[in-house]
MIDOSE-1310 file (N, C-alpha, C; in nm, 2 decimals, decimal comma, always signed):
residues 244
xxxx	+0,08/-0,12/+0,00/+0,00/+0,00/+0,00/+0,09/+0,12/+0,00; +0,03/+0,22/-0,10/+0,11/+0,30/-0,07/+0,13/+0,40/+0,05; +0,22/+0,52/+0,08/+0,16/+0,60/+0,18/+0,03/+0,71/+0,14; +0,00/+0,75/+0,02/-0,10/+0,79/+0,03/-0,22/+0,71/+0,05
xxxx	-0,19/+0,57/+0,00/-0,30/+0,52/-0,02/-0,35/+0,48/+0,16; -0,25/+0,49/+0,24/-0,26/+0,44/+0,35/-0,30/+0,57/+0,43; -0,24/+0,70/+0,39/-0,33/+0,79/+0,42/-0,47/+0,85/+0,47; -0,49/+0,79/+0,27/-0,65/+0,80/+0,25/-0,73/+0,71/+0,37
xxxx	-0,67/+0,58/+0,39/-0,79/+0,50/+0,42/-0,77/+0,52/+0,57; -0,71/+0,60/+0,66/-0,73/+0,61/+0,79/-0,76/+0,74/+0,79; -0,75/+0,85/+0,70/-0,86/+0,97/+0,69/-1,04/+0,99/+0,68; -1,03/+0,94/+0,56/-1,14/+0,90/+0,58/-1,26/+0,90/+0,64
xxxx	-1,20/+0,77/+0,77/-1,32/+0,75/+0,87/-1,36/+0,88/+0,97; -1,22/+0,97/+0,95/-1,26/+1,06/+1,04/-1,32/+1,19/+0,99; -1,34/+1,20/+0,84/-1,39/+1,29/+0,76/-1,53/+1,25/+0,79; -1,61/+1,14/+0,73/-1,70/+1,11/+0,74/-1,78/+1,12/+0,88
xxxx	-1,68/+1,09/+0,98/-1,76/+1,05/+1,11/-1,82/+1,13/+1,16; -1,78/+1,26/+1,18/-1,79/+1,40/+1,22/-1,93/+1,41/+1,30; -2,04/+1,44/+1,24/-2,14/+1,46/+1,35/-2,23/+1,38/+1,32; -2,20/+1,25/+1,28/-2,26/+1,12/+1,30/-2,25/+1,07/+1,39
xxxx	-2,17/+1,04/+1,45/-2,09/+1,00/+1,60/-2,17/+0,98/+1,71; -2,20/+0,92/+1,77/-2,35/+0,92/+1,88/-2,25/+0,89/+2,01; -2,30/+0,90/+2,13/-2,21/+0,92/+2,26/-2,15/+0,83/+2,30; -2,23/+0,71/+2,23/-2,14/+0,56/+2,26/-2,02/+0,55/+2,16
xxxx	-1,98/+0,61/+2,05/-1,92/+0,59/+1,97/-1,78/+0,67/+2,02; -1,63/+0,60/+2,02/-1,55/+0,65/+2,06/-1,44/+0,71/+1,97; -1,44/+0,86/+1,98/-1,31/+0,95/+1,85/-1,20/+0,88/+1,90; -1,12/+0,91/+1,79/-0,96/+0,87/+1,74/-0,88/+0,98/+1,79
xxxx	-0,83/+0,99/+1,85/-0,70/+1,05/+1,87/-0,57/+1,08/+1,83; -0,52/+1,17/+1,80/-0,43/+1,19/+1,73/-0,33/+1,11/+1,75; -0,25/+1,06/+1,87/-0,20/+0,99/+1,89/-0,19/+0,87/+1,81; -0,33/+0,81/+1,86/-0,39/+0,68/+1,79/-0,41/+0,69/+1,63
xxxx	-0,41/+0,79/+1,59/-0,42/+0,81/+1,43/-0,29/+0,79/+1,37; -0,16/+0,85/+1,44/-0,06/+0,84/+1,39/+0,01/+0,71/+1,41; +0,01/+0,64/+1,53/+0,01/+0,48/+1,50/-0,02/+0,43/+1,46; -0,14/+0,39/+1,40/-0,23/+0,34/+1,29/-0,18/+0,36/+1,20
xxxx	-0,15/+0,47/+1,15/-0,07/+0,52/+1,00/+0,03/+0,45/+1,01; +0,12/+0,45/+1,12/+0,29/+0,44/+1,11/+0,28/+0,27/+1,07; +0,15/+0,23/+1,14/+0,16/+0,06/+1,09/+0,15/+0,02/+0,98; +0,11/+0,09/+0,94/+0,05/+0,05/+0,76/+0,14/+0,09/+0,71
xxxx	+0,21/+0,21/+0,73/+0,29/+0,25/+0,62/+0,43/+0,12/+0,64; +0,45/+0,06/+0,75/+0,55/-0,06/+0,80/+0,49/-0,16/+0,74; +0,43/-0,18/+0,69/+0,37/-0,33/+0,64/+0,42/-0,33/+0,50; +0,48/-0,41/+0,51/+0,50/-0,47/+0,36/+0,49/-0,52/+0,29
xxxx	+0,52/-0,47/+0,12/+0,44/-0,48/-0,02/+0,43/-0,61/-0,05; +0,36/-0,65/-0,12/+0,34/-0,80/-0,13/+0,48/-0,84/-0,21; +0,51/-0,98/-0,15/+0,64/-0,99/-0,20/+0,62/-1,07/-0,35; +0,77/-1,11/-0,43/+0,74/-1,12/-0,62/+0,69/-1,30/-0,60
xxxx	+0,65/-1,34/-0,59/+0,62/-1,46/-0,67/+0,79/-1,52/-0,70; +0,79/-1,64/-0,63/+0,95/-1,68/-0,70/+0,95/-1,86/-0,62; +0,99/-1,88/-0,74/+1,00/-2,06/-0,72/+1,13/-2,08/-0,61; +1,11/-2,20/-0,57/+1,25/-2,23/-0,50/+1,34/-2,25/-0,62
xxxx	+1,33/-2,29/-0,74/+1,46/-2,28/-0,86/+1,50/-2,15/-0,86; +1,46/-2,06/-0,83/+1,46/-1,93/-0,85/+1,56/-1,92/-0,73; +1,50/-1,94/-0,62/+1,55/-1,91/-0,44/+1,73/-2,00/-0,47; +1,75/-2,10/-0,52/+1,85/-2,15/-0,50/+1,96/-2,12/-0,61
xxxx	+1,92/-2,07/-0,74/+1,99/-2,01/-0,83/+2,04/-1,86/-0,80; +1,96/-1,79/-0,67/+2,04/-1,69/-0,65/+2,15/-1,71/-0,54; +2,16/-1,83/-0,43/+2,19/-1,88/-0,33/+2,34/-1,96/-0,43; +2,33/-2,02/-0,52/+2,42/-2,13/-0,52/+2,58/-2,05/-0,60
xxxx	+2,57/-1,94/-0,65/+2,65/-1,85/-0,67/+2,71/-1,81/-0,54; +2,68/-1,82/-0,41/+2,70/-1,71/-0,31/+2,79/-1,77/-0,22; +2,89/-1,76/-0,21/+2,99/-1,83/-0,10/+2,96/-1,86/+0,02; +2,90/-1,75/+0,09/+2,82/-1,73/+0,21/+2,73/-1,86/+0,25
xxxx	+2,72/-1,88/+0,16/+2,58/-2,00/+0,19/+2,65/-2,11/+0,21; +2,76/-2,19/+0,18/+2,86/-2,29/+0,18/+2,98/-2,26/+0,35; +2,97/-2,39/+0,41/+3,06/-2,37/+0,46/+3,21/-2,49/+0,41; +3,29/-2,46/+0,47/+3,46/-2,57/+0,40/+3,43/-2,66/+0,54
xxxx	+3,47/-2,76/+0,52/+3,48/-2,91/+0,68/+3,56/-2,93/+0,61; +3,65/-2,95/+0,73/+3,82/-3,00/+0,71/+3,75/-3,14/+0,74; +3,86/-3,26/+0,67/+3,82/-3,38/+0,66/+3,69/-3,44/+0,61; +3,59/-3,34/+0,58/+3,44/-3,35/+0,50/+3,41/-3,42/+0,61
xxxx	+3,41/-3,35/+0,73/+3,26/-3,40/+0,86/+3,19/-3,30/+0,88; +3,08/-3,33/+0,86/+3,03/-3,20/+0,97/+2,92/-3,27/+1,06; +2,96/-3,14/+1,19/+2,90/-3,17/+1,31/+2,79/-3,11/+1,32; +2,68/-3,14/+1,37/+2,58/-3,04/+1,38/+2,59/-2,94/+1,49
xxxx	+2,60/-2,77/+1,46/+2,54/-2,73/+1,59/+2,48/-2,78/+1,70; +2,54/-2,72/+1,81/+2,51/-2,75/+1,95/+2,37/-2,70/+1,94; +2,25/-2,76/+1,97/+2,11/-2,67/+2,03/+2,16/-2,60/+2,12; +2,08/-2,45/+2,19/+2,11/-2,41/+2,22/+1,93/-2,28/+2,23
xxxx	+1,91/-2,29/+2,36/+1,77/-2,27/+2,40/+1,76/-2,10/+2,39; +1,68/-2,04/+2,29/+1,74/-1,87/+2,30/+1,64/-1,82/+2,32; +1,52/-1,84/+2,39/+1,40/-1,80/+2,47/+1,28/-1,80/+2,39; +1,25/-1,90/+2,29/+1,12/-1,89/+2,20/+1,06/-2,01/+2,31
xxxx	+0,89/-1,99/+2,24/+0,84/-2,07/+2,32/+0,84/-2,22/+2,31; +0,88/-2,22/+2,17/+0,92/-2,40/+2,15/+0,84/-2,49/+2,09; +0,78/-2,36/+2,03/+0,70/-2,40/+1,88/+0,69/-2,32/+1,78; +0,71/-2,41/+1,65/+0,69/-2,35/+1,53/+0,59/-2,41/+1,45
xxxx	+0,53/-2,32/+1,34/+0,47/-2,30/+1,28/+0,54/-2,27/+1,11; +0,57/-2,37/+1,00/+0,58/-2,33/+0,84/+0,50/-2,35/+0,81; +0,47/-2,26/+0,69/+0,38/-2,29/+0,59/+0,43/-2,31/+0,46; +0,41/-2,40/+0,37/+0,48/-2,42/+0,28/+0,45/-2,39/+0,12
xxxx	+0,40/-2,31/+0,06/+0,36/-2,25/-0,05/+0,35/-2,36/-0,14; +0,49/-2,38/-0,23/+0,49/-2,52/-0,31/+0,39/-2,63/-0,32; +0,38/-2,68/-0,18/+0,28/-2,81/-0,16/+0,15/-2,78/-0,10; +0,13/-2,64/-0,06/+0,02/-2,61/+0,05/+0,03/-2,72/+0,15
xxxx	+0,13/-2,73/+0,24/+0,11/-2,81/+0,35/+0,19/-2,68/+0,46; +0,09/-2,71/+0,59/+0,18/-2,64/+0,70/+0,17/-2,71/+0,79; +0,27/-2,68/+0,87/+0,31/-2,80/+1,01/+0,30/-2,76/+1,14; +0,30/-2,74/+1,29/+0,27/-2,67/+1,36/+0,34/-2,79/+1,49
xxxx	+0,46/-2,74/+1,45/+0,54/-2,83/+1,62/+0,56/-2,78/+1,72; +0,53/-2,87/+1,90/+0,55/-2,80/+1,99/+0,74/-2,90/+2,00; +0,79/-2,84/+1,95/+0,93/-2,93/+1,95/+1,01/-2,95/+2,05; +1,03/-2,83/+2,16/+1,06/-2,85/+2,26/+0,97/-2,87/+2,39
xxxx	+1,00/-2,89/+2,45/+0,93/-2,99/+2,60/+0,94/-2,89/+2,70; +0,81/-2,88/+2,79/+0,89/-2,77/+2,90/+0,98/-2,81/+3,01; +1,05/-2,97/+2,98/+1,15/-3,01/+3,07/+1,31/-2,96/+2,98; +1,24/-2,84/+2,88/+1,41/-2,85/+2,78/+1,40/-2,93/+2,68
xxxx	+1,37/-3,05/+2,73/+1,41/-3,15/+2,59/+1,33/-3,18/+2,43; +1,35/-3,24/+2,38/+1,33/-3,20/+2,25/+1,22/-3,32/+2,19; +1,10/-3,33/+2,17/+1,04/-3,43/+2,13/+1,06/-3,47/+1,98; +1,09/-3,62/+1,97/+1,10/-3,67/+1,84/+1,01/-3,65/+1,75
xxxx	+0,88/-3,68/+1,82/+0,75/-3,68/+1,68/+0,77/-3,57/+1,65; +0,71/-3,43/+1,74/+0,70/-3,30/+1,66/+0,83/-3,29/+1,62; +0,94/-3,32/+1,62/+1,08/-3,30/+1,51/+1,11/-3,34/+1,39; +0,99/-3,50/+1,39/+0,97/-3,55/+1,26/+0,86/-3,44/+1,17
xxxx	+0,78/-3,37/+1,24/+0,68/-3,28/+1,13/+0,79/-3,23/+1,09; +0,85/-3,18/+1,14/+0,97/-3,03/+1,07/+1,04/-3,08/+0,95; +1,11/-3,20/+0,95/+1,20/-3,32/+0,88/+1,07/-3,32/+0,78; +0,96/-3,32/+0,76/+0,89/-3,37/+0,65/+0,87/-3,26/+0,58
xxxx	+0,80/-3,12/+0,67/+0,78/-3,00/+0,55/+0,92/-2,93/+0,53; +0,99/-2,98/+0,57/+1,13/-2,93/+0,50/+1,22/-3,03/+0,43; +1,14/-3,14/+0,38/+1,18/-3,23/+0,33/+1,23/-3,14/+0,17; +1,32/-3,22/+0,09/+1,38/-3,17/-0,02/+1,28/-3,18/-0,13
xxxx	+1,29/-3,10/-0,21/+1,16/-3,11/-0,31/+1,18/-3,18/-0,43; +1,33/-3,17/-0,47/+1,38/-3,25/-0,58/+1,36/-3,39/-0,56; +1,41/-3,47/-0,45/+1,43/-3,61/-0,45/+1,28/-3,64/-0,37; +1,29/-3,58/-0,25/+1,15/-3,57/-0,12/+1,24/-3,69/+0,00
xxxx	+1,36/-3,68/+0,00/+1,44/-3,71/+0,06/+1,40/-3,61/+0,22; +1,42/-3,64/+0,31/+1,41/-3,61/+0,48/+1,59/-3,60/+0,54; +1,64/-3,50/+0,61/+1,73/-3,52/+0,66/+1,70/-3,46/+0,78; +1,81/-3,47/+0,91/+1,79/-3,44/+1,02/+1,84/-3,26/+1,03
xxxx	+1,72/-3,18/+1,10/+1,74/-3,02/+1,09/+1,78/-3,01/+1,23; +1,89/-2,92/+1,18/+1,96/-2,88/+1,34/+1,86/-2,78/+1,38; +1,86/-2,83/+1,48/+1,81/-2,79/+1,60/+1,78/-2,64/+1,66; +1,92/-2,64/+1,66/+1,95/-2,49/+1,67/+1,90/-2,42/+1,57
xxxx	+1,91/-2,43/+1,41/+1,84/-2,35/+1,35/+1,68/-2,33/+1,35; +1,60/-2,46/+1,42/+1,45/-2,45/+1,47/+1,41/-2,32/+1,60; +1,59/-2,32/+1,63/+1,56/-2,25/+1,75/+1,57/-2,05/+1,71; +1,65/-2,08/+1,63/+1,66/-1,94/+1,53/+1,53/-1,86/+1,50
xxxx	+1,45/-1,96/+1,42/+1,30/-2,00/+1,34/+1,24/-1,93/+1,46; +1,18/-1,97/+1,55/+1,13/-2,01/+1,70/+1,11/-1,83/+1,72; +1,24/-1,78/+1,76/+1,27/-1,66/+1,81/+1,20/-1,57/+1,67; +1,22/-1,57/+1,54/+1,18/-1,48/+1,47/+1,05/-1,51/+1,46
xxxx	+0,98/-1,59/+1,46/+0,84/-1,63/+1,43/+0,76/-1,52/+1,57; +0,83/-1,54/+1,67/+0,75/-1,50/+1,79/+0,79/-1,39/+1,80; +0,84/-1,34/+1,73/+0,88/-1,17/+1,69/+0,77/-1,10/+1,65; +0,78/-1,20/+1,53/+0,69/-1,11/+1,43/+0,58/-1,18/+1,36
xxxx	+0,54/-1,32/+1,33/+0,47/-1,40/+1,22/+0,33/-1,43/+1,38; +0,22/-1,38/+1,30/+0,10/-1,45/+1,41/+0,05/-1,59/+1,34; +0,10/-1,56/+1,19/+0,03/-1,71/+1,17/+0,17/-1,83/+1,06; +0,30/-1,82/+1,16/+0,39/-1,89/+1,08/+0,45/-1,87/+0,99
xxxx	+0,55/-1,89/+0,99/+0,66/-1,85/+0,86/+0,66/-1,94/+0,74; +0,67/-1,85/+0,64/+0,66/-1,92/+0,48/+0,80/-1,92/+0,46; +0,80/-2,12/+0,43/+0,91/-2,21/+0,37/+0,93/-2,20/+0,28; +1,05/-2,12/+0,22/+1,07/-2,15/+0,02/+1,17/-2,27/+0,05
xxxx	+1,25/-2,27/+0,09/+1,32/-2,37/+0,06/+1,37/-2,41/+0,17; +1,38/-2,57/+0,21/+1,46/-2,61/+0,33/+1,57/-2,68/+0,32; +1,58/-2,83/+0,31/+1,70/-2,93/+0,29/+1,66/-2,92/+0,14; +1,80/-2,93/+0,10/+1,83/-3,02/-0,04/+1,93/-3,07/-0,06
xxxx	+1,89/-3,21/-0,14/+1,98/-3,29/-0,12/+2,13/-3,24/-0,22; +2,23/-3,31/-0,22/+2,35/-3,25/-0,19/+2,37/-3,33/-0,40; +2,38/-3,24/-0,44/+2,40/-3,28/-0,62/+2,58/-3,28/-0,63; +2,61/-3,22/-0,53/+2,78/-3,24/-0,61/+2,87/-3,15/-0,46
xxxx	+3,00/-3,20/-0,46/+3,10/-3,15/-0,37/+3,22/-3,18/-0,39; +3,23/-3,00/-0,40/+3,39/-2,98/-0,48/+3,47/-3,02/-0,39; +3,57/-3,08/-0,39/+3,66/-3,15/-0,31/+3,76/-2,99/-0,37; +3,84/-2,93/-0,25/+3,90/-2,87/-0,22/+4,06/-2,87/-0,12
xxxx	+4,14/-2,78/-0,12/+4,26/-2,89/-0,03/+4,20/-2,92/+0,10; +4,25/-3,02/+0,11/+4,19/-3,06/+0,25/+4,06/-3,08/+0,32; +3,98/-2,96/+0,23/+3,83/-2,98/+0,26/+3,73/-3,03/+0,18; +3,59/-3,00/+0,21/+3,51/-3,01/+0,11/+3,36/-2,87/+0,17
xxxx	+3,33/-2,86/+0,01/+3,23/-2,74/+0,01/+3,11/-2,77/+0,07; +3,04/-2,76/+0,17/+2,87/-2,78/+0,14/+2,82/-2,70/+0,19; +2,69/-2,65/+0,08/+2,58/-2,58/+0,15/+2,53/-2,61/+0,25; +2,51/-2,49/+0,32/+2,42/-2,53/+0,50/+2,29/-2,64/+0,44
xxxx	+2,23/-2,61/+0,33/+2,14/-2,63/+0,32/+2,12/-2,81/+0,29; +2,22/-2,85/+0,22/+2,24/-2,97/+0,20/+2,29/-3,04/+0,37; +2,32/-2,99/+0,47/+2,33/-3,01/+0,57/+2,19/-3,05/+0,67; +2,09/-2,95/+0,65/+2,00/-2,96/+0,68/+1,98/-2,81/+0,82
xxxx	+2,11/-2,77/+0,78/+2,10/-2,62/+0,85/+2,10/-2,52/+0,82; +1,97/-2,51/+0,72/+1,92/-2,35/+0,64/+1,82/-2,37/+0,58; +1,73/-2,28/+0,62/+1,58/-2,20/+0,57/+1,58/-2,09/+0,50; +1,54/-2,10/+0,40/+1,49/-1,95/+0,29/+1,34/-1,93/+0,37
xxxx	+1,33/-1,81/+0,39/+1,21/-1,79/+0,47/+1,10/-1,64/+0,42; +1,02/-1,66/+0,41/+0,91/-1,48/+0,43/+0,88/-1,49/+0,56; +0,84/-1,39/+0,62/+0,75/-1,33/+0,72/+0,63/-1,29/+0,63; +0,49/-1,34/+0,65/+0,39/-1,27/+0,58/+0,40/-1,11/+0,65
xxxx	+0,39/-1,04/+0,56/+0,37/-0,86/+0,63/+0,43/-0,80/+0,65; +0,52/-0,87/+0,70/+0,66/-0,79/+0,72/+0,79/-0,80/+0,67; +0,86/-0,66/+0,60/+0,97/-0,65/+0,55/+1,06/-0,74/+0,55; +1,13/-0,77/+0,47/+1,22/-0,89/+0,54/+1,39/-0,81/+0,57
xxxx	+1,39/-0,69/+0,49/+1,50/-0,63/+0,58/+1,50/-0,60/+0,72; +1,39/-0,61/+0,73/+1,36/-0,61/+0,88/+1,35/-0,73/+0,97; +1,31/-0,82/+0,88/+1,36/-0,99/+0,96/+1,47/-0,97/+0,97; +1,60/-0,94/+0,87/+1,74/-0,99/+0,82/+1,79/-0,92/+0,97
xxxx	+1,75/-0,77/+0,97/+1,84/-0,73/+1,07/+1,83/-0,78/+1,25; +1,66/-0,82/+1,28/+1,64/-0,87/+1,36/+1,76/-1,02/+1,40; +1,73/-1,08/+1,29/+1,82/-1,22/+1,26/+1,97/-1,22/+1,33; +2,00/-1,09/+1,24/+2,12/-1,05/+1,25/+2,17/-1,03/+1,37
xxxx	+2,10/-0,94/+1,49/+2,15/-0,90/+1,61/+2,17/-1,04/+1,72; +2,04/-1,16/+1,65/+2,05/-1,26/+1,74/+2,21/-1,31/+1,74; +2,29/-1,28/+1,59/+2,42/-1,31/+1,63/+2,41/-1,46/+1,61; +2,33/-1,59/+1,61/+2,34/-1,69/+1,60/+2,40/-1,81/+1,52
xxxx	+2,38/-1,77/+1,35/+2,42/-1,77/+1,23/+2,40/-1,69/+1,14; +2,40/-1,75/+1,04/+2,43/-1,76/+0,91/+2,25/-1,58/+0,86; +2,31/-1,50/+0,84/+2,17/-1,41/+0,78/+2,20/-1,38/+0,67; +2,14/-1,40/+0,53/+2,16/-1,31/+0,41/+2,01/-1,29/+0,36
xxxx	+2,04/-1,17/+0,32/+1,94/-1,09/+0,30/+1,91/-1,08/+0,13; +1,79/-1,14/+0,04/+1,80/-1,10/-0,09/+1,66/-1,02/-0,15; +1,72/-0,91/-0,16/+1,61/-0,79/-0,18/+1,53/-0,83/-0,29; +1,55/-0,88/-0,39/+1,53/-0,90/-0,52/+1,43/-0,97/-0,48
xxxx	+1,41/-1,07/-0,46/+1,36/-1,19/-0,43/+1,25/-1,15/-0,30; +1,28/-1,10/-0,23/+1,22/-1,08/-0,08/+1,24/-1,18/+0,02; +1,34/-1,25/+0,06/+1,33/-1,37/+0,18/+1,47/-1,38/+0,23; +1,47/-1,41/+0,35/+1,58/-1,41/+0,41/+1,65/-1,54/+0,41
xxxx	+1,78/-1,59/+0,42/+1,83/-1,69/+0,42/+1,88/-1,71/+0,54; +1,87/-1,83/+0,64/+1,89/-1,84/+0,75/+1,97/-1,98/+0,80; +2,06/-1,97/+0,88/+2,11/-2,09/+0,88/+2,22/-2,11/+1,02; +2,26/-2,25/+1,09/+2,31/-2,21/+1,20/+2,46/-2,25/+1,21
xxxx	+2,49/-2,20/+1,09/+2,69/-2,22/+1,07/+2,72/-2,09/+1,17; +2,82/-2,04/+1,14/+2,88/-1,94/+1,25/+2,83/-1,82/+1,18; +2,80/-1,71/+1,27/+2,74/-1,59/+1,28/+2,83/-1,51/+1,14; +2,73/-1,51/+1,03/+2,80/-1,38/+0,93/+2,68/-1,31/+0,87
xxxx	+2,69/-1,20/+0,82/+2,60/-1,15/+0,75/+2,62/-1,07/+0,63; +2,50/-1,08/+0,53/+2,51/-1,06/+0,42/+2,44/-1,01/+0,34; +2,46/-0,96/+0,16/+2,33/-0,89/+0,10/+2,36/-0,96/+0,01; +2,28/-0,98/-0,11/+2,25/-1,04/-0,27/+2,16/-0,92/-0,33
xxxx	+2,21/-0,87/-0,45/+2,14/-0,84/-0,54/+2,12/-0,90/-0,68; +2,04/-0,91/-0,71/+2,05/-0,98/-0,86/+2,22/-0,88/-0,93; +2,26/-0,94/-1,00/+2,31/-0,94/-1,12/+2,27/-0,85/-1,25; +2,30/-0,71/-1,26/+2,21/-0,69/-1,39/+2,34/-0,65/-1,53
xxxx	+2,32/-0,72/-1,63/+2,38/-0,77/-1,73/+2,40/-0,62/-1,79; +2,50/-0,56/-1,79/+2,60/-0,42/-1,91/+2,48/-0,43/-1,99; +2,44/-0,30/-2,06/+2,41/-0,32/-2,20/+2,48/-0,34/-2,30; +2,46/-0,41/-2,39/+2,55/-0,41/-2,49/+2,55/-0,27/-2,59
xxxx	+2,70/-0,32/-2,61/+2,77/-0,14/-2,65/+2,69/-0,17/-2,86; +2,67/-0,04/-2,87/+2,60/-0,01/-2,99/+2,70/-0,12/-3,12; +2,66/-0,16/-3,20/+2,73/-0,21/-3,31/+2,76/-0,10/-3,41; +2,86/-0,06/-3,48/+2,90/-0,01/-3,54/+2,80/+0,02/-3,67
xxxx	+2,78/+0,08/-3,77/+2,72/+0,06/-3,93/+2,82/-0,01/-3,98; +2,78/-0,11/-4,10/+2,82/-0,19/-4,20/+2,87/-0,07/-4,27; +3,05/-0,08/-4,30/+3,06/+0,01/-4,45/+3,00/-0,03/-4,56; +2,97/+0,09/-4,64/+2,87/+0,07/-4,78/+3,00/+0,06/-4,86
């Protein structure tokens, strides 16, 4: 919406209301007028339509997204409890399926069934392969959702399975994602530069931010942060005239 449009529609009611207003009816206040505005004008524009081929062709260029394991192990992050209440909610566009886990226990611990929902709607889309999701990064999830999402965060992309690994000296490449420790995410409504930086202060992992696209990339390798812009291609320089 725009800001005038968001203008109009909270002006309005009070143009109209004027000496219609009967004693049970309660005026707006200036106050209250300009928070109301300030919210709408905070809400954000509907985001572009974009496939996960899309989501991972701007990801798989990006170094950021890959961590190097010496010896080609990796360990999963330590969980690590960062005060959500210990349920999440995805929604998953692609399949229309959403999942709604109480994952953690109020003894701390971590229940397997609701761990297995998470493992299925972030199952891989290409094969439909299941891998085990750290933990910690549900715990990431957890904290932004109860920030800001009342009805769950939209899943573009979760695990995918692992197509190729460059063997490097000593190490080897993999995406968090082929790990099973990274979410491409929306917040319905809200900006996502405004997830990214919330993300960001948690300090926990992995934040990259891609404007183009609208979704945040999230993941629980070590704390870095980041931006993606599309790519846009030089014009090509004028061709000369053919001599006559």
């Amino acid at each position: 919406m725009s800001r005038a449009a968001a203008f109009t529609a909270l002006l309005l009611p009070l143009i109209f209301a004027g000496p219609s207003l009967s004693a049970a009816d309660k005026e707006i206040s200036a106050s209250d007028f300009l928070d109301n505005f300030s919210s709408l004008l905070d809400t954000a524009p509907e985001p572009p339509d974009v496939s996960e081929a899309e989501v991972i062709e701007l990801e798989e260029g990006d170094v950021q997204t890959y961590i190097f394991i010496r010896g080609a192990t990796a360990h999963p992050p330590r969980p690590v409890n960062l005060g959500g209440d210990g349920r999440l909610a995805l929604n998953r566009p692609d399949t229309r399926e959403r999942a709604v886990a109480a994952y953690r226990k109020a003894d701390g611990t971590y229940d397997q069934a609701e761990l297995a929902k998470i493992r299925s709607i972030m199952r891989c889309r290409q094969t439909g392969k299941e891998t085990e999701i750290s933990i910690k990064l549900l715990e990431i999830l957890d904290l932004i959702e109860d920030k800001f999402a009342k009805s769950g965060l939209t899943l573009l992309s979760g695990y995918r399975s692992p197509k190729f690994n460059r063997k490097l000296p000593g190490a080897a490449r993999w995406s968090t994602h082929m790990l099973g420790w990274a979410a491409d995410i929306r917040v319905p409504g809200r900006n996502p530069a405004e997830v990214a930086d919330f993300a960001a202060k948690i300090n926990e992992g992995g934040v990259g931010y891609y404007p183009d696209a609208a979704f945040v990339h999230l993941d629980s390798s070590r704390p870095r942060h980041w931006e993606v812009r599309k790519k846009t291609k030089p014009p090509r320089a004028a061709q000369p005239a053919p001599r006559k």
